[in-house]
C-alpha positions as a LaTeX table, in Angstrom:
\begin{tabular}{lrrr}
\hline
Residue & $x$ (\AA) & $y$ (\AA) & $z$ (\AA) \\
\hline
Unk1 & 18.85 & 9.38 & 24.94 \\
Unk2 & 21.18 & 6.20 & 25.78 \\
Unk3 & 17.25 & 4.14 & 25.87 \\
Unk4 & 16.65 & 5.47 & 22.12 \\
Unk5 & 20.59 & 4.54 & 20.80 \\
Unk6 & 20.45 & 1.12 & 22.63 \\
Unk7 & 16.52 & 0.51 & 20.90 \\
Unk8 & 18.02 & 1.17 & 17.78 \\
Unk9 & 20.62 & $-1.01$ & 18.10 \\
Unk10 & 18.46 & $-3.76$ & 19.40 \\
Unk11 & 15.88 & $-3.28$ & 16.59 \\
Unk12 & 18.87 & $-3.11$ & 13.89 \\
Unk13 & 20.58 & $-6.44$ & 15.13 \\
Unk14 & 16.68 & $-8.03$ & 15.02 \\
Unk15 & 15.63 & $-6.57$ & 11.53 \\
Unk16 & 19.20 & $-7.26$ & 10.27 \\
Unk17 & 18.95 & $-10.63$ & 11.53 \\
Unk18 & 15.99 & $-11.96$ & 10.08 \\
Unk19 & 16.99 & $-10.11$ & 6.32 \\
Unk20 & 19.77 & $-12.95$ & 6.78 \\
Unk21 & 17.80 & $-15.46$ & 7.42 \\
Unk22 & 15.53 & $-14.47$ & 4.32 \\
Unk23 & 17.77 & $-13.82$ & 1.97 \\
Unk24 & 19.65 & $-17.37$ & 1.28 \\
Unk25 & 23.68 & $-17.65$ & 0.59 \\
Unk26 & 26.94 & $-17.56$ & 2.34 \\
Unk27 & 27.22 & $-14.10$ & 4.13 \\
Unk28 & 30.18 & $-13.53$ & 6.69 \\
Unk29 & 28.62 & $-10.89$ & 8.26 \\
Unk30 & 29.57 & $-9.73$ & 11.64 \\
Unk31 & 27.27 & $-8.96$ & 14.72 \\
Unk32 & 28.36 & $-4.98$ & 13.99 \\
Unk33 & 27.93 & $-5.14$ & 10.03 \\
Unk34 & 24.15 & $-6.89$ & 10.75 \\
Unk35 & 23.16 & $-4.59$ & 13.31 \\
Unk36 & 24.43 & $-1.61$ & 10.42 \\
Unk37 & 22.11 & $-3.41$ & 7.93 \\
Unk38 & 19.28 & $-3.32$ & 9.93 \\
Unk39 & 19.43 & 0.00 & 10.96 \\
Unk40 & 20.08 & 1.08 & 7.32 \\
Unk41 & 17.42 & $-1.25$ & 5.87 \\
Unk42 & 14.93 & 0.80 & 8.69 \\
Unk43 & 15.83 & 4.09 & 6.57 \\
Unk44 & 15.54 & 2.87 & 3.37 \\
Unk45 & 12.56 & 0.96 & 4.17 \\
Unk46 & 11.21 & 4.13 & 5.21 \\
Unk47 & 11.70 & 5.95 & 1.93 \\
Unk48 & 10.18 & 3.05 & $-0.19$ \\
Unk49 & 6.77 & 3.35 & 2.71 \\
Unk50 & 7.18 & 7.06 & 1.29 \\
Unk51 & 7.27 & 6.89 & $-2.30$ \\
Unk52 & 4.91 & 3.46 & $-2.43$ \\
Unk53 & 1.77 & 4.98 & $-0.18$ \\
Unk54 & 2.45 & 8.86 & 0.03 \\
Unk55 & $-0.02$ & 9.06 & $-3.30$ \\
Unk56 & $-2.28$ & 7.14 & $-1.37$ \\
Unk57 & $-2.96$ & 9.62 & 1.20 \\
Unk58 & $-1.82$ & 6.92 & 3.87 \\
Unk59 & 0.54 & 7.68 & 6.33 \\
Unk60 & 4.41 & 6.57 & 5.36 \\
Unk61 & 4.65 & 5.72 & 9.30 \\
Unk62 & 1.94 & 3.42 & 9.55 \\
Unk63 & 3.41 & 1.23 & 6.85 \\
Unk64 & 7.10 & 1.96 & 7.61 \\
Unk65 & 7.50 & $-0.45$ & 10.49 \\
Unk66 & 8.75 & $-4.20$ & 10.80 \\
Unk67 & 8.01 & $-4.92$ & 7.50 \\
Unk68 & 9.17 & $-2.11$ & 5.52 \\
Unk69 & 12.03 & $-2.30$ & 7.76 \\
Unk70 & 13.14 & $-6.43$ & 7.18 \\
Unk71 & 12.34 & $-5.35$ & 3.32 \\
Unk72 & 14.83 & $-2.68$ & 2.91 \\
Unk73 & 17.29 & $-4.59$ & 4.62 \\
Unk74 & 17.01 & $-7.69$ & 2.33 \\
Unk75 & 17.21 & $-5.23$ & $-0.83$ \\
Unk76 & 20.52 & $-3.69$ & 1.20 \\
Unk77 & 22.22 & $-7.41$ & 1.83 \\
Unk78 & 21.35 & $-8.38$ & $-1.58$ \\
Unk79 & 22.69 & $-5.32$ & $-3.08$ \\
Unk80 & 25.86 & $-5.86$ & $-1.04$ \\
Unk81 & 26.34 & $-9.15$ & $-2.27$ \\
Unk82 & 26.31 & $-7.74$ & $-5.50$ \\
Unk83 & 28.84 & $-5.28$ & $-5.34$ \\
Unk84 & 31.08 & $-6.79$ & $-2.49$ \\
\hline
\end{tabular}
């Protein structure tokens, strides 16, 4: 259990890491509020793998990995930006 919470923090802090580097702009984001982002960008990257290949007859986990992942996170960090 404390291998699975420390992999998802791991894999939040990478994924919210690179949507930073991606996404251009001054962002005073700390260590805590990146590693948030990428864990959150994971979920909602999940749901778009969902809804985009579900009617494809694919599987929403083969698509829903790094990519899906850094993607959801830049739409998160840009979305913050926009309200914050």
């Amino acid at each position: 259990m404390i291998f699975n919470i420390i992999s998802w923090i791991v894999f939040g802090l990478i994924v919210g890491a690179i949507a930073k580097f991606l996404v251009w702009g001054n962002d005073s984001n700390n260590p805590i509020t990146t590693i948030l982002l990428g864990i959150a960008g994971s979920f909602v990257g999940g749901l778009l793998a969902n809804v985009l290949f579900k009617s494809k007859g694919e599987s929403a986990v083969r698509y829903g990995g790094w990519i899906m992942s850094i993607i959801g996170a830049m739409l998160l960090l840009v979305l913050k930006r926009m309200f914050f």
